[in-house]
C-alpha positions as CSV (number, residue, x, y, z in Angstrom):
1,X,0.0,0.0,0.0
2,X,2.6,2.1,0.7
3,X,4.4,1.4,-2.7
4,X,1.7,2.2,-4.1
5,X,0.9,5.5,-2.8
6,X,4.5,6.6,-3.2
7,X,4.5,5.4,-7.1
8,X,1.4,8.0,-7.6
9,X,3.0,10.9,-5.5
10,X,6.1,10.4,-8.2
11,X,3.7,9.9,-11.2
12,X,2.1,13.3,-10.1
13,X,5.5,15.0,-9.5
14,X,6.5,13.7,-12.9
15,X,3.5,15.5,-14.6
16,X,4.0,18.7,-12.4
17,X,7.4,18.9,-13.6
18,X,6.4,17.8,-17.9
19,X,4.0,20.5,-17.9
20,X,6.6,23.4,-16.3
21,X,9.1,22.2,-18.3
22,X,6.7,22.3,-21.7
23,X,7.8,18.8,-22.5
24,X,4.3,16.4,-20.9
25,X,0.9,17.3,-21.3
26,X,-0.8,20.7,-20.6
27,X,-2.5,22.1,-17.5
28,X,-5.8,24.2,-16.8
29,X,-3.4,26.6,-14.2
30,X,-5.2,29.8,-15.1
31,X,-2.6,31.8,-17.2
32,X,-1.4,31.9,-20.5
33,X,2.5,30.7,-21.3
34,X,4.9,33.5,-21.6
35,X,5.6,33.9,-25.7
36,X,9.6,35.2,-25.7
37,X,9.9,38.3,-27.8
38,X,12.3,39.0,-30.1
39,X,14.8,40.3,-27.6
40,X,14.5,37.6,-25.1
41,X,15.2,35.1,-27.9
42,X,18.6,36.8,-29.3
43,X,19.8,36.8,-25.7
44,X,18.7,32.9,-25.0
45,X,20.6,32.6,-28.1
46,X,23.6,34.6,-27.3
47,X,24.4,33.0,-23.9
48,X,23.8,29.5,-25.0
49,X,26.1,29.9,-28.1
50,X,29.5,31.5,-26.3
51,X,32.6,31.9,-28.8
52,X,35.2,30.2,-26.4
53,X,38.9,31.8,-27.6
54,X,42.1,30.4,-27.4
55,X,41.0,26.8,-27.1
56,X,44.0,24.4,-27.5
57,X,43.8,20.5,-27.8
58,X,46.7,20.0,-27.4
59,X,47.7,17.0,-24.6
60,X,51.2,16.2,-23.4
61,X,49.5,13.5,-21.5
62,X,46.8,11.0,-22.6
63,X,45.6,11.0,-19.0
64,X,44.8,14.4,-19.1
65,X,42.0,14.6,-21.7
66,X,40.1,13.6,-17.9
67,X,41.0,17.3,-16.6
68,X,40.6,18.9,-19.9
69,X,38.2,21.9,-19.2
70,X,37.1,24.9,-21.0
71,X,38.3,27.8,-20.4
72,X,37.9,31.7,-21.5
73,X,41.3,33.8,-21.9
74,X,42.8,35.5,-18.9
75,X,43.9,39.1,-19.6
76,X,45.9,41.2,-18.4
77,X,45.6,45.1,-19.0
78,X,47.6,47.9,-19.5
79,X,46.8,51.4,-20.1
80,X,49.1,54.8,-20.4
81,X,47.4,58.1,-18.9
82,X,48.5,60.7,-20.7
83,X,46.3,63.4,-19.9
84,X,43.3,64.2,-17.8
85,X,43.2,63.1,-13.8
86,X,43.5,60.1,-12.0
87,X,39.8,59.2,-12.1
88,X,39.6,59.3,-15.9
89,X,42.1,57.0,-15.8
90,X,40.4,54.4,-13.9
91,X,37.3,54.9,-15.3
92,X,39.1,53.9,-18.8
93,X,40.6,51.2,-17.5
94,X,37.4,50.4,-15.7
95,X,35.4,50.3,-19.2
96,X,38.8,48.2,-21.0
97,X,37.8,46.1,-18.5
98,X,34.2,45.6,-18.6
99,X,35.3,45.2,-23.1
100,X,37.1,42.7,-22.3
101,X,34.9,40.7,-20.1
102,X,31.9,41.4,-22.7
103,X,34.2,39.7,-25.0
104,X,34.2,36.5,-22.7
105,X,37.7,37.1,-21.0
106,X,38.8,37.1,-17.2
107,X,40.4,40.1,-16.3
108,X,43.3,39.2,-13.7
109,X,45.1,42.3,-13.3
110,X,45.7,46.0,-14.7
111,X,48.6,47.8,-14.8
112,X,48.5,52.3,-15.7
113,X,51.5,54.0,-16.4
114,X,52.2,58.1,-16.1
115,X,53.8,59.5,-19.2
116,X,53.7,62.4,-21.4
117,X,53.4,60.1,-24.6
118,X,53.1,56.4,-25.3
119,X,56.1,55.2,-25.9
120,X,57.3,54.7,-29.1
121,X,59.2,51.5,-29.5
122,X,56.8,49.1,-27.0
123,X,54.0,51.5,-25.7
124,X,54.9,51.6,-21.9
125,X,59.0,51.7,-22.3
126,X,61.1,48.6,-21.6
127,X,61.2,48.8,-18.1
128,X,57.9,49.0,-17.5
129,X,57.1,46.0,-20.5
130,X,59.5,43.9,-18.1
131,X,57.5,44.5,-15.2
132,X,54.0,43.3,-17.4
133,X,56.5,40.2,-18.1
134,X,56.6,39.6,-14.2
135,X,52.7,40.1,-13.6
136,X,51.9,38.3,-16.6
137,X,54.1,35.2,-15.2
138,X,52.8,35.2,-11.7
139,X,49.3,35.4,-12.6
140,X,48.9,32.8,-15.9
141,X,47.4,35.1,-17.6
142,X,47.8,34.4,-21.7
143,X,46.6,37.8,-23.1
144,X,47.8,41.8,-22.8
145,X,45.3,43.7,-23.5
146,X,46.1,47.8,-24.3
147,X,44.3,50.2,-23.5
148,X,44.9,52.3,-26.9
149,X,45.4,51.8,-29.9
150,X,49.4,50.0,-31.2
151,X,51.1,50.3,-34.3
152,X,52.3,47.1,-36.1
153,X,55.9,47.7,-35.0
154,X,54.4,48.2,-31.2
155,X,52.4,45.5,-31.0
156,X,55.3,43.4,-32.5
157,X,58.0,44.5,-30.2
158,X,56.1,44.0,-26.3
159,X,54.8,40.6,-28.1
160,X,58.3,39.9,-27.9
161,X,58.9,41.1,-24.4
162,X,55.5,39.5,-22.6
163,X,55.8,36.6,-24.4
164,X,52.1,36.1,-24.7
165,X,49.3,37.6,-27.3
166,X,48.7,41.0,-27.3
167,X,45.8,42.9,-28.9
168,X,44.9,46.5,-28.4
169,X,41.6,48.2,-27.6
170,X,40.5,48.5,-31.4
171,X,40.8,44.6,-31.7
172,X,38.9,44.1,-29.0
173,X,36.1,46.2,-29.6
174,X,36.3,44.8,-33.3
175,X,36.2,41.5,-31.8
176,X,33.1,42.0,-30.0
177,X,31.6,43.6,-33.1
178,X,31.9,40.7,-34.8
179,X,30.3,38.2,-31.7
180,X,27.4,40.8,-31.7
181,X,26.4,41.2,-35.5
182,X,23.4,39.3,-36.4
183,X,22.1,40.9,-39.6
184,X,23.9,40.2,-43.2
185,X,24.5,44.0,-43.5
186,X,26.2,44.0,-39.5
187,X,28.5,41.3,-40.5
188,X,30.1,42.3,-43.5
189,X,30.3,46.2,-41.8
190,X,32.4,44.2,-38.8
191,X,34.1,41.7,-41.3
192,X,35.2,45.1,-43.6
193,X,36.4,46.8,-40.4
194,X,38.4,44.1,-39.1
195,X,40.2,43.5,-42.6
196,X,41.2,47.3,-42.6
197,X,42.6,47.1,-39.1
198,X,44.4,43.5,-40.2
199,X,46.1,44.6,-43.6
200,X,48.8,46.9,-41.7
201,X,49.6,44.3,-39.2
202,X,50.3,41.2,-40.8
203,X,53.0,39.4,-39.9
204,X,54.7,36.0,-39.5
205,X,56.5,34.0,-37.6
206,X,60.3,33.7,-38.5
207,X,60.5,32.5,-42.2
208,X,57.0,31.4,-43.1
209,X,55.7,34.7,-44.6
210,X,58.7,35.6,-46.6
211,X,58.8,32.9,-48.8
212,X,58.8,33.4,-52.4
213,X,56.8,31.7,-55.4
214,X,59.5,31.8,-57.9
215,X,58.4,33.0,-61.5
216,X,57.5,30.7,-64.1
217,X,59.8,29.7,-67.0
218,X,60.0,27.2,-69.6
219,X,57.8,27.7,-72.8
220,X,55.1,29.9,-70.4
221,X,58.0,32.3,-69.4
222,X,60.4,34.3,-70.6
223,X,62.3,37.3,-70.3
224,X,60.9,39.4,-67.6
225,X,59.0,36.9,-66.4
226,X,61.5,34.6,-64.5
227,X,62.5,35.3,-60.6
228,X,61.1,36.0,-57.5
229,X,57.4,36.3,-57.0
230,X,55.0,37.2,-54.4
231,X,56.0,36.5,-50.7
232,X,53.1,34.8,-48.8
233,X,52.4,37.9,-46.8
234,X,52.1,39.9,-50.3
235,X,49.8,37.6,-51.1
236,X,47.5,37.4,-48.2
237,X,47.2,41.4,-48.3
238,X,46.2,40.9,-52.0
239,X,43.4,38.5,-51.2
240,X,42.5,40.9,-48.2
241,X,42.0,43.6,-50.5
242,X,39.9,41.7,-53.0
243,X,38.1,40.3,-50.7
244,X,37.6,44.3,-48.7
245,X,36.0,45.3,-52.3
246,X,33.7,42.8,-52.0
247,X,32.4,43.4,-49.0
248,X,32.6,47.5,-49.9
249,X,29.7,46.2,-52.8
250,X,27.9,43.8,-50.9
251,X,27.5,47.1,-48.4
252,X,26.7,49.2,-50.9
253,X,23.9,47.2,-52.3
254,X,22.4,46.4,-48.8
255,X,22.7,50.1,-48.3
256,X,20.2,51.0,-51.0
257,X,17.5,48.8,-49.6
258,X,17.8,51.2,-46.3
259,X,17.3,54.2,-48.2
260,X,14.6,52.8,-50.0
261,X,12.6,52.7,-46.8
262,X,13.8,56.0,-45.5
263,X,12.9,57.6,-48.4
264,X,9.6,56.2,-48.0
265,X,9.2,58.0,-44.8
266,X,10.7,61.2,-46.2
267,X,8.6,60.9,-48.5
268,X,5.8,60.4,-45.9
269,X,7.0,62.5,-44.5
270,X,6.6,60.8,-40.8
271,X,9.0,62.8,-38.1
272,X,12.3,60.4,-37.2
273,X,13.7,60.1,-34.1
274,X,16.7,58.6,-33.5
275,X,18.0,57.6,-30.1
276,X,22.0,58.1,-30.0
277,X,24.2,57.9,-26.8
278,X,27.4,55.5,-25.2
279,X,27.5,52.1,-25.2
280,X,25.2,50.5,-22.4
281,X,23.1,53.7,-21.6
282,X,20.0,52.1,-22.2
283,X,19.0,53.0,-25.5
284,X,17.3,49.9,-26.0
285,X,15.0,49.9,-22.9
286,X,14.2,53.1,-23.8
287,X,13.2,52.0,-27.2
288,X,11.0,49.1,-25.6
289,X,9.7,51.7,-23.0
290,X,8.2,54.2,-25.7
291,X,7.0,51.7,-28.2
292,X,7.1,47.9,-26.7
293,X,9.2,47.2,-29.9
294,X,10.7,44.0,-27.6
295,X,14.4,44.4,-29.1
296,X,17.2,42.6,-27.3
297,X,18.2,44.2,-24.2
298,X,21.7,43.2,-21.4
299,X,23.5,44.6,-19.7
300,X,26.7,44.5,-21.8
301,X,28.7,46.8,-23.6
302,X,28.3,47.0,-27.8
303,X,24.8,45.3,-27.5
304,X,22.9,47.0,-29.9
305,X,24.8,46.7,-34.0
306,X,21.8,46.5,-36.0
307,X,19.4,49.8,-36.4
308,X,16.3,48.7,-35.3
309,X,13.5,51.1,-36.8
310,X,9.8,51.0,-35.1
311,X,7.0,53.0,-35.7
312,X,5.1,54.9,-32.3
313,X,2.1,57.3,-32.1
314,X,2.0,60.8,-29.6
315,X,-1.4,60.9,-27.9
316,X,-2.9,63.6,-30.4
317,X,-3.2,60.8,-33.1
318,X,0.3,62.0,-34.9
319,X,2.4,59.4,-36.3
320,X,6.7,59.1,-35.8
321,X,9.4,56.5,-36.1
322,X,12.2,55.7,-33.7
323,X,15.6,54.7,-34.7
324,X,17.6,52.7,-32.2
325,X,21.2,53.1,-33.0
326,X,25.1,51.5,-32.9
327,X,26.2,52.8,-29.1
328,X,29.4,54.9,-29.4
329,X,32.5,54.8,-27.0
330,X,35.6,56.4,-25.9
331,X,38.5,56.2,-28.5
332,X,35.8,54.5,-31.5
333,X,37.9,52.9,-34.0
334,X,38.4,55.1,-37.0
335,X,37.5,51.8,-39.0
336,X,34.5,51.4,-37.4
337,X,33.0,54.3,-38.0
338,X,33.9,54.2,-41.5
339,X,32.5,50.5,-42.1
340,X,29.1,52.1,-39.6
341,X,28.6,55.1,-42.4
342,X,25.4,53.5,-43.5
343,X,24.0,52.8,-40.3
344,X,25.1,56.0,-38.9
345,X,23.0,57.5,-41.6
346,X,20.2,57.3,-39.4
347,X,22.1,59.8,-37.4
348,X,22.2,62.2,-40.2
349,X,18.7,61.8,-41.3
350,X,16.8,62.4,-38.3
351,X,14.4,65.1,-37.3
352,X,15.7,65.0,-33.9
353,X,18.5,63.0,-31.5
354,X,17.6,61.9,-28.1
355,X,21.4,61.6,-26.9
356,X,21.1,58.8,-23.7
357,X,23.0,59.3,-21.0
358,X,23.3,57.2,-18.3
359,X,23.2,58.8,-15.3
360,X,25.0,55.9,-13.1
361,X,28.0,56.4,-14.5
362,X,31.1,58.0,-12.5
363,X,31.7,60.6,-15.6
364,X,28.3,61.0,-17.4
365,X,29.6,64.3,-18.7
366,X,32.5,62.2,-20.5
367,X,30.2,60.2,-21.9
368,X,28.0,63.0,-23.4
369,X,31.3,64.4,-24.6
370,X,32.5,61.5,-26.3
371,X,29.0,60.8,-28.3
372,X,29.0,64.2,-29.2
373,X,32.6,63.8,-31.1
374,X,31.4,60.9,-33.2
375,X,28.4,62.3,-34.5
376,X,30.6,65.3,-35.2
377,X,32.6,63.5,-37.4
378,X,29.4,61.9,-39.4
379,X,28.0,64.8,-39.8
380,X,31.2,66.7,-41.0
381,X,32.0,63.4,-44.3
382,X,28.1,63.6,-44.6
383,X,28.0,67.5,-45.1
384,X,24.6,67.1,-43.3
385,X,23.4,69.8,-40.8
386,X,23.0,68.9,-36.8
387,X,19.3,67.6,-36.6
388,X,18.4,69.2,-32.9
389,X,19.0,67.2,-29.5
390,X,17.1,66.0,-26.7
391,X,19.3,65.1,-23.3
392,X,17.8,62.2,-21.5
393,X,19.6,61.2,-18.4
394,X,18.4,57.3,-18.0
395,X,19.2,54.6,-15.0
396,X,18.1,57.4,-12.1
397,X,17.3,54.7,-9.9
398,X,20.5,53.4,-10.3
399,X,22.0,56.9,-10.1
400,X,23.8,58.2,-7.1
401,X,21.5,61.1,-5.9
402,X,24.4,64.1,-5.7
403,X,25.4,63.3,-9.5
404,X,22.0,63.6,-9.8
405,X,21.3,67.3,-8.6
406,X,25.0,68.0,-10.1
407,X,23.5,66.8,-13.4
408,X,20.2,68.8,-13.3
409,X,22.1,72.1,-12.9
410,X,24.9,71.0,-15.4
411,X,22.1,70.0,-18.2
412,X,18.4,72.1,-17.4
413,X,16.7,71.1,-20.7
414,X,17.6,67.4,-20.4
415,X,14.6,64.8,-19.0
416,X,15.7,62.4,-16.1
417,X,14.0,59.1,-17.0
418,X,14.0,55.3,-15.5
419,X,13.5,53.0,-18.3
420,X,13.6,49.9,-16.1
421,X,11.2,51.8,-13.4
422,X,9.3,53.8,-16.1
423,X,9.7,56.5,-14.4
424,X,9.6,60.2,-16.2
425,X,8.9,58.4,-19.3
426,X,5.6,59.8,-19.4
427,X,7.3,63.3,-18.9
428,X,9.7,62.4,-21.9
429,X,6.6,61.3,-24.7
430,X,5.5,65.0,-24.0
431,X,8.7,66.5,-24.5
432,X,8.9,64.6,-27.9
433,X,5.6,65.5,-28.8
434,X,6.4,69.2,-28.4
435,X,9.9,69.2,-30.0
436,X,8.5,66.8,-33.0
437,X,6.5,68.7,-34.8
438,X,5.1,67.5,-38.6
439,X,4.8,69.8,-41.4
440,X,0.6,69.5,-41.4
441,X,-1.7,72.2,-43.2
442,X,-5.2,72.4,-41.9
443,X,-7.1,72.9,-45.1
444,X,-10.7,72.7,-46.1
445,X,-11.4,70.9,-49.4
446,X,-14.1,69.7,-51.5
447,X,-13.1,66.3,-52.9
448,X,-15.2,64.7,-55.9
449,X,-16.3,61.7,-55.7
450,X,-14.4,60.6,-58.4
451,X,-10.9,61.1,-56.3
452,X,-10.9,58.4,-54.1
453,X,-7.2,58.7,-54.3
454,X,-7.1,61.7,-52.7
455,X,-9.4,60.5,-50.2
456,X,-7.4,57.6,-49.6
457,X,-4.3,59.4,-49.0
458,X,-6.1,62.3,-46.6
459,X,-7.1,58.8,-44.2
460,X,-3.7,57.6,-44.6
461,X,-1.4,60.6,-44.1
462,X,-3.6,63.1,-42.7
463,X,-6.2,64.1,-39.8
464,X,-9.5,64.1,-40.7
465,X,-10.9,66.3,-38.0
466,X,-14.7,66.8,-39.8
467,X,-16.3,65.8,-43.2
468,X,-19.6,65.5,-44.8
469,X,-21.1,64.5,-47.9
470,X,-22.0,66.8,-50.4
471,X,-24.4,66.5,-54.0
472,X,-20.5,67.7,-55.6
473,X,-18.3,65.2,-53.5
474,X,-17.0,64.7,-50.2
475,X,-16.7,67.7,-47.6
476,X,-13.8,67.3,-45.7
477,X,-11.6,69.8,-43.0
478,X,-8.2,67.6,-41.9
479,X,-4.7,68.3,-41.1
480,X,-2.3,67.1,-43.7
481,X,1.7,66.9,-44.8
482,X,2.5,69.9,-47.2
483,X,2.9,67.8,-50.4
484,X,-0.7,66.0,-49.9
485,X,-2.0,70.1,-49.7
486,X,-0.5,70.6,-53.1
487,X,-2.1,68.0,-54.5
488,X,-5.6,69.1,-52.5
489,X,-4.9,73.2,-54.0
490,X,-7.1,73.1,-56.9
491,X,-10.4,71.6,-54.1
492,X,-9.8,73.8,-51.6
493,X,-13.0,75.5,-50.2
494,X,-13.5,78.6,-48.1
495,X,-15.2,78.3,-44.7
């Protein structure tokens, strides 16, 4: 009897656990099963699938494929502070450090060194690249990461001193780039960017990349044609180059399918907003927060690489699109932004910027600063003017509450907004709606019946705000775009 009773407390534990786990048959519990959005999905997908780097298989011993583990690369970081004070400094090391942990690496130590210039030969000086030998050797790590950008010769030369990898910060934000991308257009924009930061810095190990093909003789040959060839190396930069004009066409193809649809809305001419700001200020919450567009939000840096475009409504009935953007950040590789110039376009395009700033952070103004020198520089190879900005100060309930008042008096037209909480977001849709406004012309017109077109196209892009029908055709007062009140001229009626 008791066997019995404890076999059906197990068979009903068994159920209980099929139906939470979706896998057994279904139960009446009253609610509905969560559906994932969008976001939820690529972040499922982007934890489950992690890029493990520097993997070896390598075993000096059979026995110890049994102790084998994964593991992610342990860094070790090194910065020069050249200018600015000593909390700048640490909160660039600070970020180098939450890079390099975004890109899936364990940061083990970090090293800052006081000079007037990086130094030429290996970026810190020799004494001090002995001393990153020392640290690097106690601690196992098998990566230097700088906190700048090396030359070739650099990069070479405190290689040769650590005696480990090292990469700089433009590799490593190009590496996470390329972990992040998801559309067709994102990847070949990273693959493009990481091809012009490679071509300079090829190199080999002893020998192997200064080998020559020797020329071709016999019948095929002949004079002039005999002799050395390419070297390997010259022959890997000439595949990277065809293969960088490839990608510059592929780009340039995907790019006219984006300015298709934005010259549909020009042409529409529905308002765009674009939200702008550094990386990790919460551009996507905010996004979700106006419009429930459901986009992929985490709290990691370099989240957000594909525009994601959704349309949203003020509460007077008028239509506008939001535009959420590439995050920028300190020292942005010149590549980047080059490879971005399509997406950035957005930027250029818009009827107004609301720059995100996140209001946690130790030196918000930096932040604001740095954004502000990026869109600069699209706006200056674009020839475009500065669309107007909007300062929104998000994470306040994350945000220290002196940084806070210092903020309000630094920045009075900026809104202070929780996009986790909600808070002031109710504050910041009237602010848009003031700031966006659309070109609309409140006529009075007298449509014939036999325009249905127009008719069509006053419900579509206009306002009707009265109408009534008439033995000639169709009464009707509305608010619409300019262009739709040229085509309405020759049926206007007087009041």
């Amino acid at each position: 009897m008791t066997n019995t009773h404890e076999a059906t407390e197990n068979s009903d534990r068994d159920r209980d656990h099929e139906a939470d786990a979706g896998t057994g048959p279904s139960r009446d519990t009253g609610w509905t099963r969560h559906e994932p959005s969008t976001g939820e999905m690529q972040l499922d997908e982007r934890s489950a699938l992690r890029r493990v780097v520097g993997l070896s298989t390598e075993l000096t011993d059979v026995t110890e494929v049994e102790y084998r583990q994964l593991r992610l690369e342990r860094v070790v970081l090194v910065g020069v502070w050249t200018h600015g004070t000593a909390a700048q400094a640490e909160a660039s090391m600070t970020e180098l450090a939450a890079l390099a942990e975004t890109a899936g690496s364990e940061v083990l130590e970090g090293l800052v060194q006081r000079r007037d210039k990086p130094d030429a030969a290996t970026y810190i000086g020799s004494g001090k690249a002995n001393e990153l030998r020392e640290v690097v050797m106690a601690t196992g790590a098998d990566t230097v990461i700088a906190d700048g950008e090396l030359t070739p010769a650099q990069l070479n030369a405190l290689e040769k001193v650590v005696k480990v990898k090292v990469i700089d910060r433009t590799a490593l934000i190009l590496d996470i780039f390329a972990q992040h991308a998801t559309s067709s257009e994102g990847k070949a924009q990273v693959a493009l960017a990481q091809m012009q930061y490679m071509l300079p810095r090829l190199r080999g190990w002893g020998e192997s990349m200064s080998r020559q093909a020797g020329g071709r003789a016999g019948k095929d040959g002949g004079v002039g044609t005999r002799g050395p060839g390419e070297t390997k190396i010259e022959t890997d930069r000439r595949r990277i180059r065809e293969r960088m004009a490839k990608l510059r066409r592929e780009i340039k193809e995907m790019k006219g399918a984006r300015d298709t649809k934005r010259t549909q809305r020009l042409r529409n001419e529905v308002p765009s907003v674009a939200i702008v700001g550094y990386t990790n200020a919460g551009k996507s919450s905010l996004l979700n927060s106006l419009t429930g567009a459901g986009v992929l939000v985490q709290n990691a840096l370099f989240a957000t690489l594909d525009p994601t475009t959704r349309k949203a409504e003020f509460e007077d009935g008028r239509q506008y699109v939001l535009t959420d953007t590439v995050g920028f950040v300190r020292h942005l590789p010149t590549q980047l932004v080059e490879a971005f110039r399509s997406t950035l376009e957005e930027v250029t395009d818009a009827d107004l910027l609301v720059h995100v700033v996140d209001g946690s952070d130790p030196l918000p103004t930096e932040q604001i600063k740095a954004v502000r020198e990026v869109i600069t520089a699209v706006l200056r190879e674009t020839d475009a003017p500065a669309p107007p900005e909007l300062l929104v100060v998000n994470k306040i309930d994350a945000a220290d509450p002196v940084t806070l008042t210092q903020l309000r008096g630094l920045l009075p037209g900026a809104v202070f907004v929780s996009a986790r909480t909600g808070e002031g977001i109710a504050d910041l849709r009237e602010t848009l709606s003031e700031l966006v406004k659309s070109p609309e012309v409140e006529l009075t017109a007298l449509v014939p019946y036999t325009r249905g077109d127009l008719m069509a196209r006053i419900h579509a892009d206009g306002r009707i705000l009265g109408s009534s029908h008439e033995p000639e055709g169709t009464l009707v007062r509305a608010k619409v775009p300019e262009a739709l009140a040229s085509a309405l001229q020759e049926y206007r009626h007087s009041a």
